[in-house]
C-alpha positions as CSV (number, residue, x, y, z in Angstrom):
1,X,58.4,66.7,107.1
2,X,62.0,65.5,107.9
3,X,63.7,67.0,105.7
4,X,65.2,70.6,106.8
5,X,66.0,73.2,103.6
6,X,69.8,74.2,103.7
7,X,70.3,77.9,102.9
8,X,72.7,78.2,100.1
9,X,75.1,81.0,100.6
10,X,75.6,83.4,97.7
11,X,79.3,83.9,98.0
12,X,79.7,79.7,98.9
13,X,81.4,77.5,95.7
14,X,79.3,76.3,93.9
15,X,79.5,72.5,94.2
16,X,76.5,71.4,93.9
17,X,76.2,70.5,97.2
18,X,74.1,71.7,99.4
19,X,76.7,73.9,102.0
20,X,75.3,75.5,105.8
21,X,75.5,79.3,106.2
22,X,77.3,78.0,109.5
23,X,79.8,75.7,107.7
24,X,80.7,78.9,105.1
25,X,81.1,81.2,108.2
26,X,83.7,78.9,109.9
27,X,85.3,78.9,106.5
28,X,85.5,82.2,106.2
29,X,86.8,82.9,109.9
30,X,89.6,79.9,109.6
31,X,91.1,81.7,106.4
32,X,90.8,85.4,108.1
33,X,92.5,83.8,111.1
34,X,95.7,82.6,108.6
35,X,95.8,85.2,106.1
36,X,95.4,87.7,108.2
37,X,99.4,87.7,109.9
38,X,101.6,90.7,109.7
39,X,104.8,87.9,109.7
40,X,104.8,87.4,106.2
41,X,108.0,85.5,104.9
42,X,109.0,88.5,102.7
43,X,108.3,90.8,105.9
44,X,110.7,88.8,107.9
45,X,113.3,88.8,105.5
46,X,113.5,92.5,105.2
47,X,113.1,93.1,108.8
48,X,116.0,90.8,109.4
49,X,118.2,92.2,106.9
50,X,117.5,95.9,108.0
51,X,118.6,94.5,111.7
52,X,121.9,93.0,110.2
53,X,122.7,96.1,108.5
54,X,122.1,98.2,111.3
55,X,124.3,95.9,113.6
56,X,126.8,95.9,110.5
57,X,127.1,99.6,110.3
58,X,127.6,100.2,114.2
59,X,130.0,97.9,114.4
60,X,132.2,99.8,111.8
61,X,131.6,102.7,113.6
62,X,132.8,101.9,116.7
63,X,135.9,100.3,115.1
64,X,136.6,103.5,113.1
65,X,136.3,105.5,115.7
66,X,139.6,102.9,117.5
67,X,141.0,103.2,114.5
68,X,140.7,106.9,113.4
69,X,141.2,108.2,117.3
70,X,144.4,110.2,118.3
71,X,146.5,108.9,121.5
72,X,147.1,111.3,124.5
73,X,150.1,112.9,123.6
74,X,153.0,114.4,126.0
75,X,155.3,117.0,125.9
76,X,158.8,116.5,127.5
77,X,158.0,120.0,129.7
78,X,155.1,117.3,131.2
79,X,152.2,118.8,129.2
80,X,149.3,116.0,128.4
81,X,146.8,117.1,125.4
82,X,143.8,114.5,125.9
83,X,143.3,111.6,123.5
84,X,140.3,111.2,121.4
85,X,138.1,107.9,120.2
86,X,138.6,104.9,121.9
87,X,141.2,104.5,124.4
């Protein structure tokens, strides 16, 4: 009359222990909990690259745009055309 029949979960190892629906279920939530993150390491890594790459490219932008610019230019009769890119 003591004794209390355990439920043996289908989907549980099989152990041959007796294992508690309740003991399966916190199982089964612990590893949803972990597994269950968008932040993989691969993720991160691409994400993080793409961000680099991004900053890369607007960097050289802005620099060509110094680079490639024209100055303001003046005529001796005091006519000024306007400069372009960075000034």
């Amino acid at each position: 009359m003591g004794k209390q029949a355990v439920q043996q979960d289908p989907e549980a190892p099989k152990t041959g222990l007796p294992v508690s629906k309740e003991t399966t279920d916190m199982a089964r939530v612990s590893s949803e909990a972990t597994n269950g993150s968008w932040f993989t390491p691969i993720r991160l890594l691409v994400t993080f690259c793409l961000i680099n790459f991004i900053n890369f490219v607007h960097r050289g932008a802005v620099a060509s745009n110094g680079v490639n610019g024209n100055p303001k230019i003046c005529t001796p009769s005091g006519q000024c055309t306007p400069g372009s890119g960075i000034q």
